[in-house]
C-alpha positions as CSV (number, residue, x, y, z in Angstrom):
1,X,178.3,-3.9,-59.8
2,X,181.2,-2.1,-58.1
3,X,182.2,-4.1,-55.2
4,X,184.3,-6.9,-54.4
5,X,184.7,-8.9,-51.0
6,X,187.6,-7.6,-49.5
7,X,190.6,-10.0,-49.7
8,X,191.5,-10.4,-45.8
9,X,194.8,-9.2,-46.2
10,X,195.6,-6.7,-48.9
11,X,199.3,-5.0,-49.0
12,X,198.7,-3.0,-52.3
13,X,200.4,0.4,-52.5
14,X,203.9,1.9,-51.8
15,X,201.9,4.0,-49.9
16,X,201.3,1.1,-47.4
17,X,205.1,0.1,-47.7
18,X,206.0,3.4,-46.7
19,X,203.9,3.7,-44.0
20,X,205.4,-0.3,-42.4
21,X,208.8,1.0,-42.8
22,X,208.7,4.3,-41.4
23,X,206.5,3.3,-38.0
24,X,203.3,3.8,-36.6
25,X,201.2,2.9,-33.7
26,X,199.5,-0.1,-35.6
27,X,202.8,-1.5,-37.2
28,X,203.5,-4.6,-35.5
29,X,199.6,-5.6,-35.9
30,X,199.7,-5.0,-39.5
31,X,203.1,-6.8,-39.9
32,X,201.8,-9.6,-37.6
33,X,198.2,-9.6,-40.0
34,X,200.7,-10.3,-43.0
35,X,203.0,-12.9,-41.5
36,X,199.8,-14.8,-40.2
37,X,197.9,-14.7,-43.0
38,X,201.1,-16.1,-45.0
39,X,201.7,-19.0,-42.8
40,X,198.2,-19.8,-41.9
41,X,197.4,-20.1,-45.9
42,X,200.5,-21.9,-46.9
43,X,199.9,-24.1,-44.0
44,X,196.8,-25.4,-45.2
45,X,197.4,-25.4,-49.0
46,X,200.5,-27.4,-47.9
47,X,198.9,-30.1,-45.4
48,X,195.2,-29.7,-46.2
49,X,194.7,-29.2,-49.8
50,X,198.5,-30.6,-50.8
51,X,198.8,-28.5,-53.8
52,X,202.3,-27.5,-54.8
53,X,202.9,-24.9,-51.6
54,X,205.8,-22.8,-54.0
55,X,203.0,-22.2,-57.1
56,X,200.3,-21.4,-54.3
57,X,202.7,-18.7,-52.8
58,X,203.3,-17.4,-56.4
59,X,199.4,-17.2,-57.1
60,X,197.6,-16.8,-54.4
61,X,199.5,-15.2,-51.6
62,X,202.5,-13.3,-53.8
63,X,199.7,-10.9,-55.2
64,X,198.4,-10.5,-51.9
65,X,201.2,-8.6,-50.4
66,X,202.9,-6.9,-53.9
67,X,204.5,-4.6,-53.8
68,X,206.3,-5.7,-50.1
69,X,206.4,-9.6,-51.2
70,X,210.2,-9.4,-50.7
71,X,209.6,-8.4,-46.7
72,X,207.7,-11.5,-46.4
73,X,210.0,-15.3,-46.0
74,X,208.5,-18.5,-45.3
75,X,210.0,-22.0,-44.5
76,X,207.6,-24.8,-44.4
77,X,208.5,-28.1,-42.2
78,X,206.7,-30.8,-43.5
79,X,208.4,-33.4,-40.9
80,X,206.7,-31.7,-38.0
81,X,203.8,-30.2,-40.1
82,X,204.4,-26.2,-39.6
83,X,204.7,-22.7,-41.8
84,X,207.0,-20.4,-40.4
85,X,206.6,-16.8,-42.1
86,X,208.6,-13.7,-41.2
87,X,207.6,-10.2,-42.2
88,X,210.3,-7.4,-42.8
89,X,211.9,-8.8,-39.4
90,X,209.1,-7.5,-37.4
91,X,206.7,-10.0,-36.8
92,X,207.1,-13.7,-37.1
93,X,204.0,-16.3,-37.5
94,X,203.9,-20.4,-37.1
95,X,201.1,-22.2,-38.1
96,X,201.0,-25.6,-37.9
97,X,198.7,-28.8,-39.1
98,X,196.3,-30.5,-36.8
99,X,195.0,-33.2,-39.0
100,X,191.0,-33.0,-39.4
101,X,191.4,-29.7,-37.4
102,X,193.3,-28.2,-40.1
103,X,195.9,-25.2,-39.9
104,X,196.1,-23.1,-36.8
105,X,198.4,-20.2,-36.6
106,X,199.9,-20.3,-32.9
107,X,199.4,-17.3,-31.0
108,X,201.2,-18.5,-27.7
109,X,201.5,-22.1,-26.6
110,X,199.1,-24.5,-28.6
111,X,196.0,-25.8,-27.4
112,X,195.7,-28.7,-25.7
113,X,195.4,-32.1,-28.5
114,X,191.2,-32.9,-29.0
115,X,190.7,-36.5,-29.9
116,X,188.5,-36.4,-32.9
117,X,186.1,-39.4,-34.3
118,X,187.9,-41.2,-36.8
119,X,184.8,-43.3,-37.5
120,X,183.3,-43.9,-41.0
121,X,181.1,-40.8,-41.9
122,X,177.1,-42.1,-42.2
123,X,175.4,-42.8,-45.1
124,X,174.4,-39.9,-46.8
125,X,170.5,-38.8,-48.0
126,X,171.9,-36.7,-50.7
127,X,171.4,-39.4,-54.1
128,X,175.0,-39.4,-55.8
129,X,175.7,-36.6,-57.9
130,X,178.5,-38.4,-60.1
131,X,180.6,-41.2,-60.1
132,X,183.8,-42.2,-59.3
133,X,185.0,-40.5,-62.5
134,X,185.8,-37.1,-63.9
135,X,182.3,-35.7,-65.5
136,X,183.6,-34.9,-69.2
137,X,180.6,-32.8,-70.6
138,X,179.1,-34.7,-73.6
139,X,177.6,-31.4,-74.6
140,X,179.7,-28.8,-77.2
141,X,178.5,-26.2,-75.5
142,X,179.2,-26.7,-72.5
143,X,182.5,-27.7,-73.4
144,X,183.1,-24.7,-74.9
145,X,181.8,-22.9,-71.5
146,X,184.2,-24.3,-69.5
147,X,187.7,-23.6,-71.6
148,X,185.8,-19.9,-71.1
149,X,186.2,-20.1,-67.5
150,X,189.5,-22.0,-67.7
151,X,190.6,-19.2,-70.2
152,X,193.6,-17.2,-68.7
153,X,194.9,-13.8,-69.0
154,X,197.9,-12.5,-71.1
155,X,199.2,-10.9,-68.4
156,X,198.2,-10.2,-64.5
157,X,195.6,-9.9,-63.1
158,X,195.5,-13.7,-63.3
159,X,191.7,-15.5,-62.6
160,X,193.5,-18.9,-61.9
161,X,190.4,-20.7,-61.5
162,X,191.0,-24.4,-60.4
163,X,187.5,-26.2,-60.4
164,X,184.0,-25.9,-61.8
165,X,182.0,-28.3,-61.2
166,X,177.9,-27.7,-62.9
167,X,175.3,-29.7,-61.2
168,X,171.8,-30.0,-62.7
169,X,168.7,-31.3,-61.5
170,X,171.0,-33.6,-58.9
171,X,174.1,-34.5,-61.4
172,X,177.3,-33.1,-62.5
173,X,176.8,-32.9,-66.2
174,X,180.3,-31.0,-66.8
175,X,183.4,-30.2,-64.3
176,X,187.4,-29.5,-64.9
177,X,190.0,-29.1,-62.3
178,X,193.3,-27.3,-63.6
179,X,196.7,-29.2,-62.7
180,X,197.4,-30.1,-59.1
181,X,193.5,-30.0,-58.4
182,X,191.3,-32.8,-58.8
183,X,188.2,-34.1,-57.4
184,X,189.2,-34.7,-53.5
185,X,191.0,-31.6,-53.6
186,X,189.9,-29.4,-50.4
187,X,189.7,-25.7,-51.6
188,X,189.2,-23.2,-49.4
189,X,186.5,-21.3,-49.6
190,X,187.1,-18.1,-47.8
191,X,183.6,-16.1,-46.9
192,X,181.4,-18.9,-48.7
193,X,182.5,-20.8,-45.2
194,X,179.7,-17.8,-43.9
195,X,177.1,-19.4,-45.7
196,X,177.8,-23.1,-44.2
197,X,177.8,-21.7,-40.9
198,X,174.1,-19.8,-41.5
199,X,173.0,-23.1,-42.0
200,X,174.4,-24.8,-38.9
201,X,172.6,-21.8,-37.1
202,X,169.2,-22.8,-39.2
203,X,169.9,-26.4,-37.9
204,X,170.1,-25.0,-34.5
205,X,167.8,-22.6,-34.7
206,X,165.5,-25.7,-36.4
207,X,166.5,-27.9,-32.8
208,X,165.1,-25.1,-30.1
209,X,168.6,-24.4,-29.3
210,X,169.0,-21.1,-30.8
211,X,166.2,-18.2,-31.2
212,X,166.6,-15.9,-34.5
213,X,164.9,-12.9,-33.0
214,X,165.5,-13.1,-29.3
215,X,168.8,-11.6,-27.6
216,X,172.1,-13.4,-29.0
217,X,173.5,-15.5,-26.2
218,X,176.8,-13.6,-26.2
219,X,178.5,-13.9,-22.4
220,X,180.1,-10.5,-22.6
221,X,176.5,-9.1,-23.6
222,X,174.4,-10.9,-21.0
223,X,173.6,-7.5,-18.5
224,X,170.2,-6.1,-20.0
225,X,171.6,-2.3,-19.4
226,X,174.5,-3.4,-22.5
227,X,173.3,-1.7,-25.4
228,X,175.0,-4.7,-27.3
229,X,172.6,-7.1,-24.7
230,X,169.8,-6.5,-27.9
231,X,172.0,-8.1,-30.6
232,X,170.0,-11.0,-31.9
233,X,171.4,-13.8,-34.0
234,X,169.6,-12.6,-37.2
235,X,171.3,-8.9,-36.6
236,X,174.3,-11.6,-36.8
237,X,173.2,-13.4,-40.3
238,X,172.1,-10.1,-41.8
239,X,175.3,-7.9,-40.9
240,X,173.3,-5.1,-39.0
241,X,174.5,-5.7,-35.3
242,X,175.7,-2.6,-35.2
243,X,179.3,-3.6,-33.9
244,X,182.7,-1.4,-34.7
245,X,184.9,-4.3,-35.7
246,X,185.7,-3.1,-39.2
247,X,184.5,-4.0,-42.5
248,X,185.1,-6.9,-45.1
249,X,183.6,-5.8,-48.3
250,X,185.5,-3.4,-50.2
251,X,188.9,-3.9,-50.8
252,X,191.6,-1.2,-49.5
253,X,195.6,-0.5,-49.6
254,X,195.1,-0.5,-45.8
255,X,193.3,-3.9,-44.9
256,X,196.1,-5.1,-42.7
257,X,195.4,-2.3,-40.6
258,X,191.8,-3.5,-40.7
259,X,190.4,-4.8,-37.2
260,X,188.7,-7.7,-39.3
261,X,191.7,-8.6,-40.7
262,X,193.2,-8.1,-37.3
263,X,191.2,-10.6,-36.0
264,X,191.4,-13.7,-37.8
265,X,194.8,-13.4,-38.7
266,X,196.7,-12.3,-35.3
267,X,194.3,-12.8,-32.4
268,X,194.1,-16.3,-30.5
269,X,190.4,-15.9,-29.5
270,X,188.4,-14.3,-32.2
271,X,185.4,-14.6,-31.3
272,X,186.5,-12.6,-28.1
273,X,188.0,-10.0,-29.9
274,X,184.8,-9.0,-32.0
275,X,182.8,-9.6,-28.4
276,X,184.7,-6.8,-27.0
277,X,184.1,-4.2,-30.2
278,X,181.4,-1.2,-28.9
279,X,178.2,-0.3,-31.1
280,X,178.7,2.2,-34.1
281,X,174.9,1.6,-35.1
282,X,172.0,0.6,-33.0
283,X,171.3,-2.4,-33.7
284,X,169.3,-3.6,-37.1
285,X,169.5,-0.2,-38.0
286,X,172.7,-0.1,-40.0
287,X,174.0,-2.9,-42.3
288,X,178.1,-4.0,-42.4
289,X,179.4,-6.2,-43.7
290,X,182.3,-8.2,-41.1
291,X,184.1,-11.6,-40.3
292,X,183.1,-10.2,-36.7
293,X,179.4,-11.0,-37.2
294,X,179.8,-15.0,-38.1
295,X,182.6,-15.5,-35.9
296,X,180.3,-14.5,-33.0
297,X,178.0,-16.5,-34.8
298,X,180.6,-19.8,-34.7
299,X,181.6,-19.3,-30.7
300,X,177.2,-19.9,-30.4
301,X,177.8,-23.2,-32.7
302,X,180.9,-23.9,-30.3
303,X,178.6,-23.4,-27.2
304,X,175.8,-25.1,-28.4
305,X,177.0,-28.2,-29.4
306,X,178.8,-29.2,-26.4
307,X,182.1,-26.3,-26.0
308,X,184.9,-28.7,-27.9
309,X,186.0,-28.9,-31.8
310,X,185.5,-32.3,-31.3
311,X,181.9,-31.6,-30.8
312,X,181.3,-28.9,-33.1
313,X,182.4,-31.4,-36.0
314,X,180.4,-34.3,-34.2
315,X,177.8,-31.6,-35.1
316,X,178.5,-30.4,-38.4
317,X,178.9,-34.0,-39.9
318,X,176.4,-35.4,-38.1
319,X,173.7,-33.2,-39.0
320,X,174.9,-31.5,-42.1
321,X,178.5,-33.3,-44.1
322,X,177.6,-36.7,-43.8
323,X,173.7,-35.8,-44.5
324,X,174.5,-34.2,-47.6
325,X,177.5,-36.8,-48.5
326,X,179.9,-34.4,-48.6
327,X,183.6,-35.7,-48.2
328,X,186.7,-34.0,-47.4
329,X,185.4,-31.1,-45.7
330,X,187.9,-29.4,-43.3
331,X,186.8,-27.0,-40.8
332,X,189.4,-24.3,-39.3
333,X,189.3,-23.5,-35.8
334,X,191.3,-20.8,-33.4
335,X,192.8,-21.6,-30.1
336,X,189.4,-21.6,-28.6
337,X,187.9,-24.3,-30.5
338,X,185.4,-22.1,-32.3
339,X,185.3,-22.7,-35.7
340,X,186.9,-20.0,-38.6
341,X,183.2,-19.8,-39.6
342,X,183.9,-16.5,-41.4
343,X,186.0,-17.6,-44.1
344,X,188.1,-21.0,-42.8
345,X,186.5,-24.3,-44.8
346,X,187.9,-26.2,-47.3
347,X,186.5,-29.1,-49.1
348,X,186.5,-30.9,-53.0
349,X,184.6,-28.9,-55.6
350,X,181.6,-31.7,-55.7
351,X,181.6,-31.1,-52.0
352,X,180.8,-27.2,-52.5
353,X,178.2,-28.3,-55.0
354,X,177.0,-30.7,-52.3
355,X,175.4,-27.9,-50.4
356,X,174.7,-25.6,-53.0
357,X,172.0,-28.4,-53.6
358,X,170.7,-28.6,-49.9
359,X,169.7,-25.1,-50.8
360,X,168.3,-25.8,-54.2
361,X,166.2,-28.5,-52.5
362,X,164.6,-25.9,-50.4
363,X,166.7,-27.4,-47.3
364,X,165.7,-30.6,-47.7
365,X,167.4,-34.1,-48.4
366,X,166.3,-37.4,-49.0
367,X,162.6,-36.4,-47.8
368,X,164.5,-35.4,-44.2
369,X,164.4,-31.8,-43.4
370,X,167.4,-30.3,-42.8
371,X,166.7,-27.0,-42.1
372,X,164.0,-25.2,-41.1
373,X,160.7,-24.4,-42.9
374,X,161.7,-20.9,-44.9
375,X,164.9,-20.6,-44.1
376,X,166.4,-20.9,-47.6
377,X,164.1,-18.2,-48.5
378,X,165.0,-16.5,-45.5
379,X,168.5,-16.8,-46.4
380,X,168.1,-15.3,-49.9
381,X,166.5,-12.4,-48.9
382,X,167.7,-9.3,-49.1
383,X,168.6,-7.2,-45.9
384,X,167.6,-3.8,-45.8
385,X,170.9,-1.5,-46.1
386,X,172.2,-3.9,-48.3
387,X,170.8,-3.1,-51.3
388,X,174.0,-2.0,-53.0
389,X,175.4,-4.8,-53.0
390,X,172.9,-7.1,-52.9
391,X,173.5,-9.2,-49.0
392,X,170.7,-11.8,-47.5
393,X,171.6,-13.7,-44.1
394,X,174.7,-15.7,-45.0
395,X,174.1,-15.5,-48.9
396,X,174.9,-12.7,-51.9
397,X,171.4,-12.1,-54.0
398,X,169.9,-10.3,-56.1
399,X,166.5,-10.6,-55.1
400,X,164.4,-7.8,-54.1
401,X,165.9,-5.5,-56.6
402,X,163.6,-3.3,-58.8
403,X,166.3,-2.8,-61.1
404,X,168.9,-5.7,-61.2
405,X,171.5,-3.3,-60.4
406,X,173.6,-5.8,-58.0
407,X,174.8,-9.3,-58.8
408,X,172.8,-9.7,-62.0
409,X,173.2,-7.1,-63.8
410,X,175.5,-7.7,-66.8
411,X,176.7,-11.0,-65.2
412,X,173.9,-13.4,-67.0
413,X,172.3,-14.2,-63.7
414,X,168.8,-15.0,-63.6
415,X,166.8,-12.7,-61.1
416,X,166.1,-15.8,-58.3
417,X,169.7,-16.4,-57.9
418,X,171.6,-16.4,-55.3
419,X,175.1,-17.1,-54.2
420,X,177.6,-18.4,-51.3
421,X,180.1,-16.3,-52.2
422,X,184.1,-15.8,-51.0
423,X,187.3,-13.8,-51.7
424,X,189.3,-14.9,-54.7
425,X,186.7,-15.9,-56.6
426,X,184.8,-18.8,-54.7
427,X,181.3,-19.3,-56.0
428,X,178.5,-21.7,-55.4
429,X,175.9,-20.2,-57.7
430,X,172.5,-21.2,-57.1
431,X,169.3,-20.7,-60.0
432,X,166.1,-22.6,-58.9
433,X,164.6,-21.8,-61.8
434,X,167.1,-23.5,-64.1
435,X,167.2,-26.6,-61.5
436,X,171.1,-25.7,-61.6
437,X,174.2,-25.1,-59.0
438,X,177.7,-23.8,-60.5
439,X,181.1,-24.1,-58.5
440,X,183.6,-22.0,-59.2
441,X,187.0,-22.4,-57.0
442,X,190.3,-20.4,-57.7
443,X,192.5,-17.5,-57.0
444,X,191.6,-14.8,-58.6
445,X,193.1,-11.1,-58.5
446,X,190.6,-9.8,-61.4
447,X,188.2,-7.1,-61.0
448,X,185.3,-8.3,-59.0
449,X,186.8,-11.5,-58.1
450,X,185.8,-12.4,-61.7
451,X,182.5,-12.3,-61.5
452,X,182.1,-11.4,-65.0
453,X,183.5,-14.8,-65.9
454,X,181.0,-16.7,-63.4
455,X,178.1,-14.9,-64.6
456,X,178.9,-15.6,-68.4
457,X,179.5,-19.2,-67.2
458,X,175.9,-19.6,-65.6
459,X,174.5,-17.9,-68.4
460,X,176.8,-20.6,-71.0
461,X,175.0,-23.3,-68.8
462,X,171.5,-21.9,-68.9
463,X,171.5,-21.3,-72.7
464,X,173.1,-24.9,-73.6
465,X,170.5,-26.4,-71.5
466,X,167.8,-24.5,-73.5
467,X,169.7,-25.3,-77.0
């Protein structure tokens, strides 16, 4: 496999620096993409996760923008909850902490406050998956699997990973969390977030609210004579809507200049901004992979569930977090209220693995369906287009391959896996066949957002299971 997911904000060459400091058209939105990306992350690792803000900077955001790191300042505020970033004096950023509405990054005067439920979450259908305790694998073997994926590097590119948890058949039979991480630590999950949004469509979708195949109801679409007007919500899922909002697969020296990046790091209405983008592709025709597509995708959840954050997270716990007992979940949202469904969740380890089993399950919990009949099929399977690197409707797999040539290949995955997968190295990794979900959390700047390690670490868990 030769692809990573693009990090969303990559500063990587002194051909880049040369290019800030000597001026262009798309300076300031570049410079504003770093400075917002630095104080929206620091924000949230500061007030959301509340891991040590200075040792985040150093691993997950100082490799981010190296060479330029010293063009970049931040000052965090804890009394008033807020990040302040500068970059090379030409574009400054605030972000600041909304409590269970997590980091925003203020383009313009904030929104106006939301009160949100504070009530007790509902029982949840999912049976427990562990205890109150730290799952301390009783098996050698798998011991011995996780100081391999705990395993560092001499030197940088460093994998940091910072929580595995390995469910199987319903239980954690082995997790670790490195220092400053434990198990009600929120981790973001970047483009994995993609994958719980797919499934809030399902449940949508699942209500009569939504159709997959019909026209996408997108406002700025709505006259039939918009070529865009034919957009459905699976040309959404699948990547293949055609739109020219950039990319946000392959990662460049120039992703700042990115329009994805663009958008969720220095626009105040995201959604918006990919609404306006014009067609590259006809529709279904062409696949790409962008944030544009499952933001779009998030402004329907918005609309659907009653136009508030208040109600979108009514919404996602009532019918999905509480359901499946996961606790600590923090969904992102712009100025608009619609949810950072591209890349903007964060929630414990166990909580990952929470839904990873939802989809093991087959979508169901408890005997309740949760989403529709097919859809976890539906979301494994391959989209035509894709086939390099291996993309279903909100989930990485492998399947449909006649030669193993993407995600498995080398990695130790079995051929019916499949993956929520983000930048950095954020894996839920699930194998029906083995009964078995694997969390991998971190930061890491290794080739392939150390997929190598993850697939050795499924295939560790597989072969101590058969030992």
């Amino acid at each position: 496999m030769r692809h990573s997911i693009q990090h969303p904000v990559t500063l990587l060459s002194l051909g880049t620096a040369s290019l800030l400091l000597s001026g262009c058209d798309s300076l300031d939105r570049a410079a504003g993409v770093a400075a917002g990306f630095a104080s929206h992350q620091l924000c949230s690792a500061s007030f959301v996760s509340q891991v040590d803000p200075e040792a985040f900077y150093r691993e997950a955001i100082a490799p981010t923008v190296s060479p330029l790191g010293f063009l970049l300042s931040h000052k965090i505020d804890r009394e008033r909850g807020e990040v302040t970033t500068s970059f090379a004096g030409l574009a400054q950023s605030r972000a600041t902490y909304r409590g269970p509405l997590g980091c925003l990054v203020l383009h313009g005067p904030p929104p106006p406050a939301e009160h949100i439920d504070a009530s007790p979450p509902a029982p949840g259908l999912l049976p427990p998956i562990a205890g109150s305790e730290l799952v301390e694998p009783s098996d050698p073997a798998l011991k011995a699997a996780l100081d391999r994926a705990f395993a560092e590097t001499d030197s940088a590119p460093h994998r940091s990973t910072k929580a595995v948890v390995v469910v199987h058949d319903g239980r954690v039979i082995a997790e670790r969390y490195a220092p400053g991480y434990g198990l009600d630590t929120p981790i973001i999950g970047w483009s994995a977030t993609k994958s719980v949004t797919s499934a809030l469509i399902g449940i949508l979708i699942r209500q009569g609210k939504l159709s997959l195949h019909g026209p996408a109801p997108i406002t700025e679409w709505s006259d039939p004579k918009d070529p865009r007007h034919t957009i459905t919500v699976d040309n959404l899922l699948r990547m293949t809507s055609g739109l020219d909002i950039g990319q946000s697969v392959t990662a460049s020296a120039t992703d700042a200049f990115d329009p994805s990046a663009q958008m969720v790091f220095n626009e105040r209405d995201m959604a918006a901004f990919a609404a306006r983008a014009l067609l590259r592709a006809r529709p279904g025709t062409a696949w790409n992979y962008t944030n544009g597509n499952t933001l779009l995708l998030s402004r329907l959840i918005r609309d659907q569930t009653g136009g508030s954050a208040a109600s979108v997270l009514d919404f996602a716990h009532r019918e999905l977090f509480d359901k499946l007992g996961m606790r600590g979940v923090i969904l992102e949202f712009d100025a608009t209220s619609t949810p950072i469904g591209s890349s903007h969740m964060l929630a414990p380890a166990r909580a990952w693995a929470r839904f990873g089993q939802l989809y093991l399950d087959d979508g169901v919990v408890g005997g309740s369906r949760i989403l529709p009949a097919g859809w976890v099929d539906y979301s494994a399977t391959l989209t035509p287009g894709s086939e390099t690197y291996g993309y279903g409707a909100g989930f990485w797999t492998d399947r449909g391959s006649s030669d193993g040539a993407r995600i498995r290949a080398g990695f130790g995955l079995p051929p019916d896996a499949f993956m929520a997968r983000g930048a950095f190295g954020q894996y839920v990794v699930i194998v029906p066949s083995a009964r078995l979900v694997v969390v991998r959390m971190g930061m890491a700047f290794t080739p392939r957002d150390d997929m190598e390690t993850v697939g050795r670490l499924v295939a560790d868990v597989i072969a101590a299971g058969r030992g």
